[in-house]
FIKOLZA-1660 file (N, C-alpha, C; in steps of 0.1 Angstrom, whole numbers, plus 5000, padded with zeros to 4 digits):
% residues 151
   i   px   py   pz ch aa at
   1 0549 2215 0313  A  X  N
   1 0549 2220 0327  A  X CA
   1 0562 2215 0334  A  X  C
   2 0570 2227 0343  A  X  N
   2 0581 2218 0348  A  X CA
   2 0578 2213 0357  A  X  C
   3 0588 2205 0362  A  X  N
   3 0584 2192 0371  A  X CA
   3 0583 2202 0385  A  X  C
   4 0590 2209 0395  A  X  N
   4 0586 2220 0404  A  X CA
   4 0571 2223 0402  A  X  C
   5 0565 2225 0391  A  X  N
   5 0551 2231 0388  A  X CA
   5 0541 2221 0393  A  X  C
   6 0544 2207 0382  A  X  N
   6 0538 2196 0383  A  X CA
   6 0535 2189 0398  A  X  C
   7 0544 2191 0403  A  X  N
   7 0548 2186 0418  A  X CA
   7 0539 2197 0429  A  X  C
   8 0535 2209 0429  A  X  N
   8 0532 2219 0435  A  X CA
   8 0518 2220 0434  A  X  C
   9 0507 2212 0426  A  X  N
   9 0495 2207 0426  A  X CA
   9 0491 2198 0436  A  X  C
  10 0482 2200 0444  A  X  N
  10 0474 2192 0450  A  X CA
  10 0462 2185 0442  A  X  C
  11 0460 2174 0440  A  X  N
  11 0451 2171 0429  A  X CA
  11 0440 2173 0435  A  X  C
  12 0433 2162 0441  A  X  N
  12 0425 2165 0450  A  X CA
  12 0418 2176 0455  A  X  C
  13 0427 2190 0456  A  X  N
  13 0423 2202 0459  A  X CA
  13 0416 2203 0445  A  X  C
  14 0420 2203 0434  A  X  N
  14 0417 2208 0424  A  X CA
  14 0404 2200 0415  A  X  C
  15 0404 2187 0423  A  X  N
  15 0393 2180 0416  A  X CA
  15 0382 2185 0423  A  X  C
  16 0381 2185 0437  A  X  N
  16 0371 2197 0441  A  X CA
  16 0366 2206 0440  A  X  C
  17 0375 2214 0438  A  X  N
  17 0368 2229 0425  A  X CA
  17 0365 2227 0415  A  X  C
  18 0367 2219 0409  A  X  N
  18 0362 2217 0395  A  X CA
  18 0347 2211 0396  A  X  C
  19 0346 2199 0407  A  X  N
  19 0334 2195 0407  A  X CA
  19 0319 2207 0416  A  X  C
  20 0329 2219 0420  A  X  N
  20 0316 2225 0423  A  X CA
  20 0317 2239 0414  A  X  C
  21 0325 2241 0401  A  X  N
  21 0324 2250 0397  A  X CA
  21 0313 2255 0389  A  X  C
  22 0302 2251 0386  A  X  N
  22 0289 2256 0380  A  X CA
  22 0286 2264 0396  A  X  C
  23 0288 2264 0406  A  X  N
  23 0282 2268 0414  A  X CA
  23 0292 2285 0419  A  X  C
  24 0305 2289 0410  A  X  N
  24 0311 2299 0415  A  X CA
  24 0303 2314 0416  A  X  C
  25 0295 2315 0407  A  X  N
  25 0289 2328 0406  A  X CA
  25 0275 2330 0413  A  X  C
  26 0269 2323 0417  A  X  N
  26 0258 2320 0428  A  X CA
  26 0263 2331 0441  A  X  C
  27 0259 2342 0445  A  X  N
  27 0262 2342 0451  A  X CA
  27 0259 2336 0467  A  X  C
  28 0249 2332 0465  A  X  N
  28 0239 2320 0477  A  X CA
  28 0245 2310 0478  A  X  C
  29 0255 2310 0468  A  X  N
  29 0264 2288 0470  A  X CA
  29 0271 2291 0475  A  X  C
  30 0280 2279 0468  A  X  N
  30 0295 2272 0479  A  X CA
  30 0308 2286 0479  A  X  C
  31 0303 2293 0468  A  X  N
  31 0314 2303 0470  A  X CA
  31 0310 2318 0478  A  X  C
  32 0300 2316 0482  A  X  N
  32 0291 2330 0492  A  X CA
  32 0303 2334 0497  A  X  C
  33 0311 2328 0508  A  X  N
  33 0321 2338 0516  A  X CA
  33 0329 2347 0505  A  X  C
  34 0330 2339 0494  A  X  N
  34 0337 2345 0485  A  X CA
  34 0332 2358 0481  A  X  C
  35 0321 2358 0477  A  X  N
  35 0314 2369 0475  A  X CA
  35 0312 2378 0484  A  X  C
  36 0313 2376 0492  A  X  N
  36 0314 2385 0507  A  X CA
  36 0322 2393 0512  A  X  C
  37 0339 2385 0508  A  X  N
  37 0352 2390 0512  A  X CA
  37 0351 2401 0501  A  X  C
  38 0346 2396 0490  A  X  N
  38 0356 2405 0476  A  X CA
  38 0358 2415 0479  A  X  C
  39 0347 2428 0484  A  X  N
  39 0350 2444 0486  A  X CA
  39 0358 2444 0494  A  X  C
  40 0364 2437 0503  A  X  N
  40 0374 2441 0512  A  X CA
  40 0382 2439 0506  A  X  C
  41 0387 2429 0494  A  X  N
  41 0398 2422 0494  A  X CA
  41 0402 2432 0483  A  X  C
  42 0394 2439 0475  A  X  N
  42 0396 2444 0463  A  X CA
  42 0398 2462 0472  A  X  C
  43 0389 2467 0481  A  X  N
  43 0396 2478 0484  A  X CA
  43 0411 2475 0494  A  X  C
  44 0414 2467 0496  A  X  N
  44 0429 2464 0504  A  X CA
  44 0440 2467 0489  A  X  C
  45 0438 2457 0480  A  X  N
  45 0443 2458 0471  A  X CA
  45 0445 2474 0466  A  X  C
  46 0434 2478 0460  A  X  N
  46 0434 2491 0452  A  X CA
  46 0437 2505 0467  A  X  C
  47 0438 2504 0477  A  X  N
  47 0444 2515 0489  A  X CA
  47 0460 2509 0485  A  X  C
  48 0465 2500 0480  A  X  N
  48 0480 2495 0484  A  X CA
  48 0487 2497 0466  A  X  C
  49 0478 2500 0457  A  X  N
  49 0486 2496 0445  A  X CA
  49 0474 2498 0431  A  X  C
  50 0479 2509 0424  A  X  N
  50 0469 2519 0416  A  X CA
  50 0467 2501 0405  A  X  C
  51 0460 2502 0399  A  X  N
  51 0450 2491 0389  A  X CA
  51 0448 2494 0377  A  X  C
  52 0447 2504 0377  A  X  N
  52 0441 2511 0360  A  X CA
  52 0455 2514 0355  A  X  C
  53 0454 2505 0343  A  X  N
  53 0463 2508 0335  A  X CA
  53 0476 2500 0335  A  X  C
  54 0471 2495 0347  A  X  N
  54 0485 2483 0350  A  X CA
  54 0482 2472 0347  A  X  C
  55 0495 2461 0346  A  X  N
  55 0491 2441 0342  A  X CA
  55 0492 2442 0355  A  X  C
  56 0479 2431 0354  A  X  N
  56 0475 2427 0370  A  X CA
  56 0478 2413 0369  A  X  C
  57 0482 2402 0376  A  X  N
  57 0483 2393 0376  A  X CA
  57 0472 2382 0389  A  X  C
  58 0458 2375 0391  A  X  N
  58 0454 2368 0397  A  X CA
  58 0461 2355 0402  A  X  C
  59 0464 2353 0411  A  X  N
  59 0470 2336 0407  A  X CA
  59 0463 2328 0416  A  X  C
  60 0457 2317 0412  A  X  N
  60 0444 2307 0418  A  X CA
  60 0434 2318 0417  A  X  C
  61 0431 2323 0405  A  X  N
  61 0419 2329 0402  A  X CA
  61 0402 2328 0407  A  X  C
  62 0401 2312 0402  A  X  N
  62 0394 2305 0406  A  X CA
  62 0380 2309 0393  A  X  C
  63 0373 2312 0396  A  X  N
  63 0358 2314 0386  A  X CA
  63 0366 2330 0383  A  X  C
  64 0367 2338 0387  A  X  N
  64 0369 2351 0384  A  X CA
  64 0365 2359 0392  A  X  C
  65 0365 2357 0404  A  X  N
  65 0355 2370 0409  A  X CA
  65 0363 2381 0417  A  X  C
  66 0374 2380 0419  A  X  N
  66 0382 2393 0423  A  X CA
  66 0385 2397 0408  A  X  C
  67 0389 2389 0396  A  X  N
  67 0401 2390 0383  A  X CA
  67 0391 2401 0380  A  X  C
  68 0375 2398 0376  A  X  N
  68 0370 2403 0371  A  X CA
  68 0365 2419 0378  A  X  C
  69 0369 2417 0397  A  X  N
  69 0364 2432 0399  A  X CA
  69 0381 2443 0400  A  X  C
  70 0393 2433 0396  A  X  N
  70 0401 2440 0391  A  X CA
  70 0402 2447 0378  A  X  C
  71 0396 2438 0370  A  X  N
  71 0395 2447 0354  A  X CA
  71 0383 2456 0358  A  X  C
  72 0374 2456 0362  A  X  N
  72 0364 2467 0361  A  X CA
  72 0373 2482 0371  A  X  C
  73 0383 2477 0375  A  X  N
  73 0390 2489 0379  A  X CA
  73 0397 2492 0368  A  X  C
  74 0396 2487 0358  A  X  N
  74 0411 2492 0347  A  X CA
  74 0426 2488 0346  A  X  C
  75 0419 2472 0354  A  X  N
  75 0438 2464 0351  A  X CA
  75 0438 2459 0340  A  X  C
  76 0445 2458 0328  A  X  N
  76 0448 2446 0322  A  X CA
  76 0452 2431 0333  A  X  C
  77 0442 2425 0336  A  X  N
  77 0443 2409 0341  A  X CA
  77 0442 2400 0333  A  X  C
  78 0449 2392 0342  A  X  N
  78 0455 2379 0336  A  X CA
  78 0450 2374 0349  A  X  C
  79 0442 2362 0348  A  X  N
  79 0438 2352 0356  A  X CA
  79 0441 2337 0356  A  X  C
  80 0452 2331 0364  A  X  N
  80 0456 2319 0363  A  X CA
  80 0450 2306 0373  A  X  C
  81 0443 2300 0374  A  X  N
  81 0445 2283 0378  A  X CA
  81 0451 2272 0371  A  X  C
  82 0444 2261 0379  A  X  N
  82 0449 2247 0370  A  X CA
  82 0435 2240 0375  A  X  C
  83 0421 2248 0378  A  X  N
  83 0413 2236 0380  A  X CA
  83 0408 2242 0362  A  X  C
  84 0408 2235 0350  A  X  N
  84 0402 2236 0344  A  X CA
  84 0387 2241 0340  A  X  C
  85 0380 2231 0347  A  X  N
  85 0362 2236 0346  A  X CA
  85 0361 2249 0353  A  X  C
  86 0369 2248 0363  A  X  N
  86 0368 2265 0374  A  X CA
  86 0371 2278 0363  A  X  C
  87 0381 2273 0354  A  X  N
  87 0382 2286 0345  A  X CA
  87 0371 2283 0331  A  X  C
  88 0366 2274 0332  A  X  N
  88 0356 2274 0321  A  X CA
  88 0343 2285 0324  A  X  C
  89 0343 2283 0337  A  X  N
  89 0335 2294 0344  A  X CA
  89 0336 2304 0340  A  X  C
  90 0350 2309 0349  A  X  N
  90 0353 2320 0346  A  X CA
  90 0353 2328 0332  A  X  C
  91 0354 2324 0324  A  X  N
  91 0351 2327 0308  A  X CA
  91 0336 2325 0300  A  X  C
  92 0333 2319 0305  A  X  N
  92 0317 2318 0305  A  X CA
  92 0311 2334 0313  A  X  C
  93 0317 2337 0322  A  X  N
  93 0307 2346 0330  A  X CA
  93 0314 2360 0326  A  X  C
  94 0326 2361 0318  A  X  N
  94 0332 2375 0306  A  X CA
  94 0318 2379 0296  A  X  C
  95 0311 2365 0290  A  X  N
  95 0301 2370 0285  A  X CA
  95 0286 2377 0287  A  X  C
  96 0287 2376 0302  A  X  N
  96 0278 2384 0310  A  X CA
  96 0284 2395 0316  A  X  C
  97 0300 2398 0318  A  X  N
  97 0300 2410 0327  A  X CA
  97 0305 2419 0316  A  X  C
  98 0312 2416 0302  A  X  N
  98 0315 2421 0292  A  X CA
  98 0330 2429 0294  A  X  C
  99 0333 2421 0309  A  X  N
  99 0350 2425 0311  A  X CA
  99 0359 2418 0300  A  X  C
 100 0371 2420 0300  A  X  N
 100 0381 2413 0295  A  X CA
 100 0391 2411 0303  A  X  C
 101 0389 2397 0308  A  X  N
 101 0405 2387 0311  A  X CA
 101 0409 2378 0305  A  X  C
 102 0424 2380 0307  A  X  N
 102 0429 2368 0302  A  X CA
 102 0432 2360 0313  A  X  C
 103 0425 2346 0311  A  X  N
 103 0422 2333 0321  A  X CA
 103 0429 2321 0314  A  X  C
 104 0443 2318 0323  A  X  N
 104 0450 2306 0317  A  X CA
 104 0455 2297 0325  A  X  C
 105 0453 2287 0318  A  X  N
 105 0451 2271 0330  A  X CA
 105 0470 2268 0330  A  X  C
 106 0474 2273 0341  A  X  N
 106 0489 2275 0338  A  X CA
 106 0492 2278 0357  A  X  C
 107 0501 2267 0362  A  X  N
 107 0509 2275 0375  A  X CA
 107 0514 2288 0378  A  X  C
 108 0515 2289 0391  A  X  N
 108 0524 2304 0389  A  X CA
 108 0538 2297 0387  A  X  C
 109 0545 2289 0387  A  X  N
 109 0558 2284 0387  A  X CA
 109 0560 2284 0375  A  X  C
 110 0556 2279 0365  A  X  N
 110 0555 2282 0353  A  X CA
 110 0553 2298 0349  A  X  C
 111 0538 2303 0348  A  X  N
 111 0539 2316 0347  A  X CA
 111 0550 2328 0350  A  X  C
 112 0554 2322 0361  A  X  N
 112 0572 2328 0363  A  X CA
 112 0578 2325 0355  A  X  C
 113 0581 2314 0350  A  X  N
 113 0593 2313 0342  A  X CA
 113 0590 2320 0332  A  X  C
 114 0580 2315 0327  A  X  N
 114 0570 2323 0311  A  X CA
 114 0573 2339 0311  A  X  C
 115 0570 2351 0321  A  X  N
 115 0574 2360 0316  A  X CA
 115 0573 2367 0332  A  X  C
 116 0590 2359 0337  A  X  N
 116 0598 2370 0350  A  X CA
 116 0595 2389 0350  A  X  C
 117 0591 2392 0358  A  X  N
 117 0589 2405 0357  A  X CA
 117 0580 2408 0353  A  X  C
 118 0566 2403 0349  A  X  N
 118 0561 2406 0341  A  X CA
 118 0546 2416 0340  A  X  C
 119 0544 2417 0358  A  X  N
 119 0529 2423 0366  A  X CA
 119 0534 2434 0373  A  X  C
 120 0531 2438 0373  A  X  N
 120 0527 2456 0384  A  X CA
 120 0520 2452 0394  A  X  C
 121 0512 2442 0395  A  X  N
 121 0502 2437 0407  A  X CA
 121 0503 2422 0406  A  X  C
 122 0504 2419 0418  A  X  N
 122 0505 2402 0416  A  X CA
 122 0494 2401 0427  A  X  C
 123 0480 2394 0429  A  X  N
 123 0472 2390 0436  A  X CA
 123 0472 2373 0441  A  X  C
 124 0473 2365 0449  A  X  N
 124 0473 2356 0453  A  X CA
 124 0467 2353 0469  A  X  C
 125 0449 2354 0463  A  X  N
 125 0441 2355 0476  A  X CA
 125 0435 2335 0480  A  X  C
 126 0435 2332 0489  A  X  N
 126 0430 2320 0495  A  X CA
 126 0431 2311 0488  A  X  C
 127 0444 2309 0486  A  X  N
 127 0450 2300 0478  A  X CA
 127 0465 2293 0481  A  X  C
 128 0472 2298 0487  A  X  N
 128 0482 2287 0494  A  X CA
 128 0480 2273 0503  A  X  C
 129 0472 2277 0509  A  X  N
 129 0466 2268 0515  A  X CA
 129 0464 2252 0505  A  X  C
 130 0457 2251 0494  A  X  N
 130 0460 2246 0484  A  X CA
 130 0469 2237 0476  A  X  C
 131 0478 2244 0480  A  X  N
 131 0491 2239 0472  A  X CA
 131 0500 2231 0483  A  X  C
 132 0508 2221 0478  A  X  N
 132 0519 2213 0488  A  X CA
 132 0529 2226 0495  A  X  C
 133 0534 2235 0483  A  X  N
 133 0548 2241 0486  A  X CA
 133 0544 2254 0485  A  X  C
 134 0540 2261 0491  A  X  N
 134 0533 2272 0496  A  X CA
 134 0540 2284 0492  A  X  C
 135 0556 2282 0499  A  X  N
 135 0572 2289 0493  A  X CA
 135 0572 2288 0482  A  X  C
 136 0568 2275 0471  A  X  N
 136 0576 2277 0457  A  X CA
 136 0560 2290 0453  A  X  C
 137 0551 2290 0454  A  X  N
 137 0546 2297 0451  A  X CA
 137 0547 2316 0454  A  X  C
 138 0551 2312 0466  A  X  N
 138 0556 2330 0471  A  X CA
 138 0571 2333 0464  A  X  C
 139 0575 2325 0460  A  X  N
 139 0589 2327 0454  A  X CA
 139 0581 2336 0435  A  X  C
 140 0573 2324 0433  A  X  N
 140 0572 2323 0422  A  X CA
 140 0561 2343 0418  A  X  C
 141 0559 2346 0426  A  X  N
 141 0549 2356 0427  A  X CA
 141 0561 2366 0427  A  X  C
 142 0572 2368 0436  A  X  N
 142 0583 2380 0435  A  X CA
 142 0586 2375 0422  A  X  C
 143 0589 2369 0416  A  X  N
 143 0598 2365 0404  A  X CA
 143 0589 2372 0393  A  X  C
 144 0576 2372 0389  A  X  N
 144 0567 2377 0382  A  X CA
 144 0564 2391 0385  A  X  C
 145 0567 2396 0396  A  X  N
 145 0567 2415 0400  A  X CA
 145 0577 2416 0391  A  X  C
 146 0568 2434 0391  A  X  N
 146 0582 2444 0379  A  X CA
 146 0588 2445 0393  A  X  C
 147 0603 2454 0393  A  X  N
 147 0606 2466 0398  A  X CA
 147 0594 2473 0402  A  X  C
 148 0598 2475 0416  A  X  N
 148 0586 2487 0423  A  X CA
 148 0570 2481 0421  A  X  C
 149 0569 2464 0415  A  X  N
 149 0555 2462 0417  A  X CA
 149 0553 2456 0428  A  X  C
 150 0534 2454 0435  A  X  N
 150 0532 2452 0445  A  X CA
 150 0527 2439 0446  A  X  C
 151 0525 2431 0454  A  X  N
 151 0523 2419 0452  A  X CA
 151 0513 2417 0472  A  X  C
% end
């Protein structure tokens, strides 16, 4: 990890999710608003930037529950955190919805460097907040758009 990456972690934030992630897919638990926002957040998305057939990129994924109602639109997604158990979830619950993401415990500052240019859609919902350096992350989100992708 580079040290910008390493540095751009709130731990604390992340020890937090982790300790309530058995509870992300409940819709009745800690993550309800979550469940609540998603049809907005997923028709905002898909009115602003076609899905099907494009790399979609999540970043602070979290359990999966936009990643996952992006692939049932026909993105190739890729789903990133760094709370570990949160993405244990998230892959746990592929075996119930029988989507396919790819979910990797990896920064976006990293994931930038990893492969610049690399999404058609970059998503990054309720998740700055989160992080120390808010910028290195909005930086790191242009850096990962193709040409002409939306973010």
């Amino acid at each position: 990890m580079n040290p910008e990456a390493s540095q751009n972690i709130d731990h604390t934030e992340r020890e937090k999710f982790d300790s309530v992630a058995s509870g992300w897919w409940d819709p009745e638990g800690p993550f309800r608003p979550l469940h609540e926002l998603n049809p907005a957040r997923l028709k905002f998305i898909c009115d602003r930037a076609t899905i099907a057939d494009r790399d979609v990129l999540d970043v602070g994924c979290g359990g999966g529950i936009l990643a996952e109602s992006l692939a049932r639109k026909g993105g190739n997604v890729t789903g990133i955190d760094v709370a570990s158990r949160v993405l244990s979830i998230a892959r746990l619950h592929l075996h119930e919805s029988g989507l396919d993401v790819d979910y990797q415990e990896i920064t976006v500052e990293d994931k930038a460097a990893e492969k610049p240019e690399g999404f058609d859609v970059v998503t990054c919902m309720e998740m700055l907040e989160h992080v120390p350096e808010p910028a290195s992350v909005i930086r790191s989100v242009q850096e990962l758009l193709k040409p002409g992708g939306h973010a």
